[in-house]
C-alpha positions in Angstrom: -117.5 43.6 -12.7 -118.8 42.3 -9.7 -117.5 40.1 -7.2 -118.7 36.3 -7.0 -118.2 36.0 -3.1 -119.7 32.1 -3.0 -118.1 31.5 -6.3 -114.9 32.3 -4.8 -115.0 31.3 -1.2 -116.0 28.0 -2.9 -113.2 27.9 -5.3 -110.7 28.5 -2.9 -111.5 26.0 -0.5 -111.7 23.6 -3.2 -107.8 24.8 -4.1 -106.9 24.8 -0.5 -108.0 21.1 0.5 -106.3 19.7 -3.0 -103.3 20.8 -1.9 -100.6 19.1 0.1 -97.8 20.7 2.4 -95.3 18.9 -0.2 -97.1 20.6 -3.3 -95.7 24.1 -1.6 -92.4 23.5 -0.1 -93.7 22.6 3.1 -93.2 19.9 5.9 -95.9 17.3 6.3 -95.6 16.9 10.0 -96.4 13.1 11.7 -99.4 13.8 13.1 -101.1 15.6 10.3 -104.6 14.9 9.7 -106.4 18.3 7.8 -107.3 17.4 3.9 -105.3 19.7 2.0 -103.5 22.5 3.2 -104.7 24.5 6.9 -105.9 27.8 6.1 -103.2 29.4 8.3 -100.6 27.8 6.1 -102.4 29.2 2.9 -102.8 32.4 4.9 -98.8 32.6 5.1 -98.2 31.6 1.7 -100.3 34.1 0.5 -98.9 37.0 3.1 -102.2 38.2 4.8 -103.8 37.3 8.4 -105.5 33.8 9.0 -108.5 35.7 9.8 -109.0 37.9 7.0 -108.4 34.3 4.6 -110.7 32.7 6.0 -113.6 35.1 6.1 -112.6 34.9 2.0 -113.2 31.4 2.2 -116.8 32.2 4.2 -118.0 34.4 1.6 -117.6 37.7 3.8 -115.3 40.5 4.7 -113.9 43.7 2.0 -113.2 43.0 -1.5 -109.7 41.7 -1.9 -107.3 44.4 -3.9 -106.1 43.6 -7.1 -102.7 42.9 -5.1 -104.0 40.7 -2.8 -105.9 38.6 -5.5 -102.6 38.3 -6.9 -100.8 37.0 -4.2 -103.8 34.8 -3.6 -103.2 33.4 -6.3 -99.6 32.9 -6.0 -99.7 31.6 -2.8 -102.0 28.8 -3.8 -99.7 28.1 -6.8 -102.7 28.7 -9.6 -102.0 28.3 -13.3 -102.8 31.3 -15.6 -105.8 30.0 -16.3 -106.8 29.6 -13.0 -105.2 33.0 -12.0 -107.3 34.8 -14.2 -110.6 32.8 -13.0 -110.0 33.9 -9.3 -109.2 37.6 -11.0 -112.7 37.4 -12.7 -114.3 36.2 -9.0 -112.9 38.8 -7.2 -114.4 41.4 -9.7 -111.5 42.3 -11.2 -110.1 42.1 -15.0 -107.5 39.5 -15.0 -103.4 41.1 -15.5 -101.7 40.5 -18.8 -100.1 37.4 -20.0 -96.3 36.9 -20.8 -93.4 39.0 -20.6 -95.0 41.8 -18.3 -96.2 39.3 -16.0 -94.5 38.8 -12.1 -97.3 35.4 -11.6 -94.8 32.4 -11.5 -96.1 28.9 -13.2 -96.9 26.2 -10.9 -93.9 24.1 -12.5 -91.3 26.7 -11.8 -92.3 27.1 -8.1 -92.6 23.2 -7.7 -89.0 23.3 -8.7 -88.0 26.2 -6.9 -89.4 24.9 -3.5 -87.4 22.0 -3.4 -84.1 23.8 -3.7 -84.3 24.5 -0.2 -80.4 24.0 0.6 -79.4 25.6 -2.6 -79.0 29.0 -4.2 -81.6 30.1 -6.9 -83.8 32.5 -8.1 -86.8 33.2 -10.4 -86.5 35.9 -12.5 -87.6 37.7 -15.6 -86.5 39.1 -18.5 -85.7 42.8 -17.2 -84.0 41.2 -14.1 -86.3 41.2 -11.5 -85.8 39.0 -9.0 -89.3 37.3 -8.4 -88.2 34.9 -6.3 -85.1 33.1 -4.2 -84.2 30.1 -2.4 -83.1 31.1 1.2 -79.7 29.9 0.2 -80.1 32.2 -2.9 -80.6 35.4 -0.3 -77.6 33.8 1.7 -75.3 34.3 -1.4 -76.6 37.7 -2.7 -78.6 39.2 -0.4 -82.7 39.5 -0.8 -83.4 40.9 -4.0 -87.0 40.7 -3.9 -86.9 43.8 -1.3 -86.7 46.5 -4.2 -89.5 48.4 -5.4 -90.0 50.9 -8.2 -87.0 51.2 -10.9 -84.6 49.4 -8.5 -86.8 45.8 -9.1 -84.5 46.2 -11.9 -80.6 44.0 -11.8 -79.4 46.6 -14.8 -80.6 49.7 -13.4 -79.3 49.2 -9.8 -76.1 47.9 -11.4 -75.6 51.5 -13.5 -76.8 53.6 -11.2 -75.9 52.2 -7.8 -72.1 51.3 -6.8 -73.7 49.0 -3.9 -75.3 46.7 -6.4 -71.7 45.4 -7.4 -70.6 44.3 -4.7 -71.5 41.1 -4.9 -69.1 40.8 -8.0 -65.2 40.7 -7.9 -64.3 44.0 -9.5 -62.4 42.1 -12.6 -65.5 40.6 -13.7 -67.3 43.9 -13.6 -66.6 45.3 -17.1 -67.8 42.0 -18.9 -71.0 42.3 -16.5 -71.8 46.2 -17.7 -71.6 44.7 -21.6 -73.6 41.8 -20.4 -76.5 44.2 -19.2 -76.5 46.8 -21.6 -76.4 44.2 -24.5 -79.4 41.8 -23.2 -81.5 44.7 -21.9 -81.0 46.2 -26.2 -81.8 42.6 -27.3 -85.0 42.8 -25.3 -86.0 46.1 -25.7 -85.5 45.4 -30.3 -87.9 42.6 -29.4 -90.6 44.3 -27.4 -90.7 47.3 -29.1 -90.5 51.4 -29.0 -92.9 51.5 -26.3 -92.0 48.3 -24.5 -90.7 48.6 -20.7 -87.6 47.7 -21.7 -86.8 50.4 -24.0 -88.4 52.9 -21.3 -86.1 51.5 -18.7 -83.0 51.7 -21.3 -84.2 55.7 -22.1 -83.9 56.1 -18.2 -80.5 54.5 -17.5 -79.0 56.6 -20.6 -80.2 60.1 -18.4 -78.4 58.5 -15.8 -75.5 56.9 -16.6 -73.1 57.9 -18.4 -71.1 54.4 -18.6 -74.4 52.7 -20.1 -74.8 55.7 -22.3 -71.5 54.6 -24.1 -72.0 50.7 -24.1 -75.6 51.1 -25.7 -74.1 53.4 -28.2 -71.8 50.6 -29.1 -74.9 48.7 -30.3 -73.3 45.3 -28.8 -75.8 42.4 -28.8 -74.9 38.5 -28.0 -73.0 39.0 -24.7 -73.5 36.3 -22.8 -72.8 35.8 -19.4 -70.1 33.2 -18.2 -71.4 29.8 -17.1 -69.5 30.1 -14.0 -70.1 33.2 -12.0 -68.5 34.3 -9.4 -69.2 35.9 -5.9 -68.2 37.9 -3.1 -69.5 37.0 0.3 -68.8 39.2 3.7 -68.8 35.9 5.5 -67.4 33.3 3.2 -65.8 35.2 0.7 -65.2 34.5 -3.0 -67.5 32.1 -4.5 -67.4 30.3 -8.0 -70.8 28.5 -9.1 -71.9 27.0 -12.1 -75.4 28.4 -13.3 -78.3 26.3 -15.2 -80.9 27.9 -16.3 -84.4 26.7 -16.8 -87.1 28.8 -19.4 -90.3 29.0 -18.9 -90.9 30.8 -22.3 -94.8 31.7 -21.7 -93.8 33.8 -18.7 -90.2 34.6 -19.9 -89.1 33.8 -17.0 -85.8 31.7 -15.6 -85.3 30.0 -13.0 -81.3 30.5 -12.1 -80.1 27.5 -9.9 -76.4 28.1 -8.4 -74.7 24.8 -8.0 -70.3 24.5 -7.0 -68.1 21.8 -8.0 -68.4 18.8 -5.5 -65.0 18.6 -3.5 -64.3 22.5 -4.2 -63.6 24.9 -2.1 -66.5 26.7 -3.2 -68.8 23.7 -2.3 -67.1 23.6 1.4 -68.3 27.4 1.1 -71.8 27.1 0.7 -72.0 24.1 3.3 -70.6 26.2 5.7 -73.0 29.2 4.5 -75.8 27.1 4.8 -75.6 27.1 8.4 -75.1 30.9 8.1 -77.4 31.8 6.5 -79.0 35.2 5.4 -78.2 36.2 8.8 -75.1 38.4 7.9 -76.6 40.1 4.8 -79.1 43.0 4.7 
């Protein structure tokens, strides 16, 4: 497969120009005048150089990667559809669909970038973080850092004491059932040769506390509606957790809200003006 450079330099400035700062969590400053969206803003969005975008948008320059077509086309906040159209322009055959999928739908980042001042994430079914508010990294650190195996919330959590703690060490027993049972549910579901049960097979060689929980077979542990945290700034935390599906994807976006008047909501106020700036 060949790439379609005017196809795509065309569709992408056609994406760029119907998009407005508002559409992508950003600030529509007083004096704006560009139609749509500059291409350094879509250059940031999409994590590359203004230069090397817009020579995309000329029809010139190397063949984007596979990666970089893929942040292209999260950056821009394409549908699958459209995903996989910019996929076929760049010469490339378009990733899977569904659960193995990190390509957030449109809806779920709309949501996500207007939770600006509070704590949420995006993530999918294996619990990789795909995505956080910056008051979601000012409560538990960035998660999207991880590469490799460590992407993972249940592997870190069995095979690395740092990942717990964020957690008060009484609620750290229910959290091991928690994991072990949700990552057996998914792994019945997708199958012998899913990721899942690959990344189950794995944690068994390497832990031996996982190694007894998934030999108890436990399935339907759910995790609390209120969850709480442990901050080096502001200390403990208790949040209430909704969760929106986006069942296509299987992803969830995870929004973190406290109790108006708490202490907890006094907390995150005060965080808020913290930051991420005390967490690594």
């Amino acid at each position: 497969m060949e790439i379609d450079r005017p196809g795509l330099a065309a569709f992408l400035r056609r994406r760029r120009e119907s998009l407005q700062p508002e559409d992508v969590g950003l600030q529509r400053g007083p004096r704006r005048r560009t139609t749509g969206l500059r291409r350094e803003e879509v250059a940031a969005l999409c994590h590359m150089s203004t230069d090397y975008y817009a020579r995309l948008e000329r029809g010139s320059g190397p063949t984007p990667s596979e990666q970089m077509v893929a942040s292209i086309a999260q950056g821009l906040h394409l549908s699958l559809d459209e995903r996989d159209h910019v996929f076929r322009l760049a010469g490339h055959n378009p990733p899977a669909r569904g659960s193995s999928s990190d390509h957030i739908s449109p809806g779920l980042l709309r949501i996500l970038d207007r939770l600006q001042d509070t704590p949420a994430e995006i993530v999918n079914e294996l619990g990789e973080t795909l995505r956080q508010s910056p008051m979601g990294i000012a409560v538990t650190g960035d998660a999207t850092r991880f590469t490799g195996l460590e992407r993972c919330l249940p592997y870190r959590w069995f095979t690395d004491p740092a990942a717990r703690e964020v957690y008060p060490p009484s609620d750290r027993a229910r959290l091991s059932r928690v994991y072990a049972a949700g990552l057996r549910e998914i792994a019945t579901v997708r199958g012998a040769g899913s990721r899942a049960q690959q990344l189950a097979d794995i944690i068994r060689e390497r832990s031996a506390e996982f190694r007894e929980l998934w030999d108890a077979h436990e399935v339907g542990i759910r995790p609390t509606e209120v969850k709480r945290f442990t901050h080096p700034e502001v200390g403990a935390l208790e949040l209430h957790c909704q969760t929106l599906l986006d069942p296509e994807q299987s992803h969830r976006l995870l929004v973190y809200t406290a109790e108006p008047g708490s202490e907890s909501y006094e907390k995150l106020q005060l965080l808020s003006v913290i930051g991420a700036q005390t967490l690594p």
